[in-house]
Structures are given as structure tokens and as C-alpha cells.
C-alpha positions in Angstrom: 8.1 -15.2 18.8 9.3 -17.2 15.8 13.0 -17.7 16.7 13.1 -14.3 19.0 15.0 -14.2 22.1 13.3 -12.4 25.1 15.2 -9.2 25.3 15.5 -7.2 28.8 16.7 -3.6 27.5 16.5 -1.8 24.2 20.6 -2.1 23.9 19.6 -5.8 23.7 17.1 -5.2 21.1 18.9 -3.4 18.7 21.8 -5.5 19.0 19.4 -8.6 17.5 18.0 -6.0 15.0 21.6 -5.4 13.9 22.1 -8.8 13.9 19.4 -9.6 11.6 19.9 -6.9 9.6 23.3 -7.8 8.8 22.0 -11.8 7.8 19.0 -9.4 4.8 22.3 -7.7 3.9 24.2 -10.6 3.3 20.9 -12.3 1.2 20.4 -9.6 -0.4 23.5 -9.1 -1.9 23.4 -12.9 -2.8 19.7 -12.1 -4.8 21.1 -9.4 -6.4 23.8 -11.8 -7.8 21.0 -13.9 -9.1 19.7 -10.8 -10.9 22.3 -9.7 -12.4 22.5 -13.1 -14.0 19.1 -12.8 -15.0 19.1 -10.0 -17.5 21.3 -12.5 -19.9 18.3 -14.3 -20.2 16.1 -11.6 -20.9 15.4 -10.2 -24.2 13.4 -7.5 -23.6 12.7 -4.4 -20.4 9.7 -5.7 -21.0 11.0 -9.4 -19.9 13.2 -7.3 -17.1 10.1 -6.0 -15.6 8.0 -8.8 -16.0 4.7 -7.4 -14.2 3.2 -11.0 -13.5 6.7 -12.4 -12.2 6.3 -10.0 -9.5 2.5 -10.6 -8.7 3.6 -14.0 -8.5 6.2 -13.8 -5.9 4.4 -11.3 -3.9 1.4 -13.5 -3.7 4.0 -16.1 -2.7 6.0 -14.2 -0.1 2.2 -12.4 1.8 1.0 -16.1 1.6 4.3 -17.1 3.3 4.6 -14.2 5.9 1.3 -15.7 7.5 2.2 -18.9 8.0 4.9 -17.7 9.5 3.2 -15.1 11.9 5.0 -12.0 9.9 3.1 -8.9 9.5 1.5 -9.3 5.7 1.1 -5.9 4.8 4.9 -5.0 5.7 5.8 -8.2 3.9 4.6 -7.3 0.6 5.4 -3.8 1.3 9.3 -4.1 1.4 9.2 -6.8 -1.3 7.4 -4.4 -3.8 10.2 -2.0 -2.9 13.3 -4.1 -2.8 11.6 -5.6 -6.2 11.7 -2.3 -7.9 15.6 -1.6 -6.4 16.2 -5.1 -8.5 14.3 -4.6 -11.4 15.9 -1.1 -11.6 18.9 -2.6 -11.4 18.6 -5.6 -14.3 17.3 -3.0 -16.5 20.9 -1.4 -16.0 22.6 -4.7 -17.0 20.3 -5.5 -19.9 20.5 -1.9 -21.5 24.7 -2.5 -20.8 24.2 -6.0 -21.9 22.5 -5.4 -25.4 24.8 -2.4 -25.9 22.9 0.7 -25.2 24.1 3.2 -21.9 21.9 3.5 -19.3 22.1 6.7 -17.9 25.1 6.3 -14.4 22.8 5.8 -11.4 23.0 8.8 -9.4 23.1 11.1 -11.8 19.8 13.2 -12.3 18.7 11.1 -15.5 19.4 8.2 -13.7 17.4 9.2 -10.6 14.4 10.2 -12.8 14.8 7.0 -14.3 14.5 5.1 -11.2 11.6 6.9 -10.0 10.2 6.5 -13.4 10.5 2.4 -12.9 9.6 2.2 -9.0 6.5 3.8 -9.7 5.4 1.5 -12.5 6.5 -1.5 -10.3 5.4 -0.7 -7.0 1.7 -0.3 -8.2 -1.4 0.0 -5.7 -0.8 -1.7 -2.6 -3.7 -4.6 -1.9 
């Protein structure tokens, strides 16, 4: 159990799952910070999306979830996922950054747009 606690009832379970989901919270707000700052360096939504950037850090992370006993396949599973969620959102703050209006997320146009982008980014799971 890589820094696990032996739990002795569910309500003990969930209380260290709500636990740790509140510490992926908190780091994820923190890389979407990073993102954001990211499209200013960008030039293009091609340079948003950046296919190989996100081989590379899946590659990274699966290689990483072994040697730490995590399960692989759920690994690069939610990273491919939260990775599209990110890339969907630099592409809003390049298109706002070189001047052009995105459509508002959660409109229709938006939400076409983001299924549009996951697709493309999730691609075929290995």
C-alpha cells in the first residue's frame, strides 16, 4: 500500500478518498495555472495541442505509475482525459489571447467544440 492506511469500515475509506481527492483538486488547479501561462508562449492551436507533448508525458506518467505500483492503464486513462480538459482550455486562452472569441464554454458551440478537441486528443488507448 504505497502511503495507504489500513482502513476498518467504508466511512473510513471514503473519508481518505475525500482526502485525497481534495490534495488532485488542489494540484490541479495549480497545473491549470501553468496552462494558462502556457498559451502566451504558443503561437499556434497547433502548438496548443501539441500531439507529441502529450505522447511524451503519457509515456512518462504509465512509466511512472509502475514504479510506483499504480494501475497503468487507469493512469494514462485519466491523464489523456484531464490532458484534453487542459488542452481545451489553452486553446480558450490562445484564441482570447491572439484576439479571436472562442465560443463561451457551455454554450452548445462551445460544447461541440470540446467534444470536437477531446476526441482528437484522447486518441486510441494503448
Amino acid at each position: 500500500m504505497i502511503n495507504g492506511v489500513e482502513c476498518n469500515s467504508i466511512e473510513e475509506v471514503r473519508s481518505n478518498i475525500d482526502r485525497i481527492d481534495c490534495q488532485i483538486v488542489t494540484l490541479l488547479a495549480q497545473r491549470g495555472a501553468y496552462v494558462k501561462q502556457a498559451a502566451r508562449f504558443k503561437k499556434t492551436t497547433t502548438d496548443v495541442k501539441a500531439p507529441q507533448r502529450v505522447e511524451q508525458v503519457i509515456s512518462k506518467v504509465v512509466t511512472l505509475s509502475v514504479e510506483l505500483g499504480a494501475n497503468p492503464t487507469v493512469t494514462e486513462q485519466v491523464y489523456r482525459a484531464m490532458m484534453a480538459g487542459f488542452i481545451n482550455a489553452e486553446l480558450t486562452e490562445h484564441a482570447a489571447l491572439q484576439g479571436d472569441a472562442p465560443p463561451q464554454p457551455g454554450s452548445r458551440e462551445g460544447l461541440h467544440k470540446s467534444a470536437s478537441s477531446l476526441d482528437f486528443t484522447l486518441g486510441p488507448m494503448k
